[in-house]
C-alpha positions in Angstrom: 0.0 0.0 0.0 1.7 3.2 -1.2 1.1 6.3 1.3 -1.3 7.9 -0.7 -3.3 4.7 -0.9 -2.7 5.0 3.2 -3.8 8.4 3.3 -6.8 8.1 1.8 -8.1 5.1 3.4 -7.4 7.1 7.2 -9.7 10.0 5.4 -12.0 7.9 4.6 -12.5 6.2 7.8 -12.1 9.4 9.2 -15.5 10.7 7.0 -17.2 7.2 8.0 -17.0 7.8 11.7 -17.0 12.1 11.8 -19.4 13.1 8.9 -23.5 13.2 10.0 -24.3 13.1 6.8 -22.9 9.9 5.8 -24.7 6.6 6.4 -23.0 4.3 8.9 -21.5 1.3 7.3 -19.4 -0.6 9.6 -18.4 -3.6 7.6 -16.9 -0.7 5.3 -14.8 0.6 8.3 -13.9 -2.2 9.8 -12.5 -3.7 6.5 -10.8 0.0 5.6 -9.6 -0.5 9.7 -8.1 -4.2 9.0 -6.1 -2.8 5.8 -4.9 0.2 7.9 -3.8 -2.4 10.5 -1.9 -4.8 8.2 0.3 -2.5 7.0 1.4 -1.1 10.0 1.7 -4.6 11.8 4.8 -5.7 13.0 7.0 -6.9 10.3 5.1 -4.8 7.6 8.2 -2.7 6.9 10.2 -5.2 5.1 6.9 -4.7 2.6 6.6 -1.5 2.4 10.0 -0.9 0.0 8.6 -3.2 -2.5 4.8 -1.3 -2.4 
């Protein structure tokens, strides 16, 4: 996952959660939340060079 591709999945979660005007759709969240996770798990940074 490249750090724009990073960036924009934090906004978007960030929009899910903050923004009234934006249904609720938490399978969305928690799946853009389990991506966020991966990448900075430990051991992701041997992966990120290669992204």
């Amino acid at each position: 996952m490249t750090e724009t591709d990073y960036a924009r999945k934090v906004d978007e979660v960030d929009r899910l959660l903050n923004d009234p005007n934006v249904k609720m759709e938490p399978a969305l969240v928690w799946s853009l939340l389990a991506e966020i996770a991966q990448r900075d798990a430990p051991g992701a940074g041997a992966n990120r060079a290669t992204e």
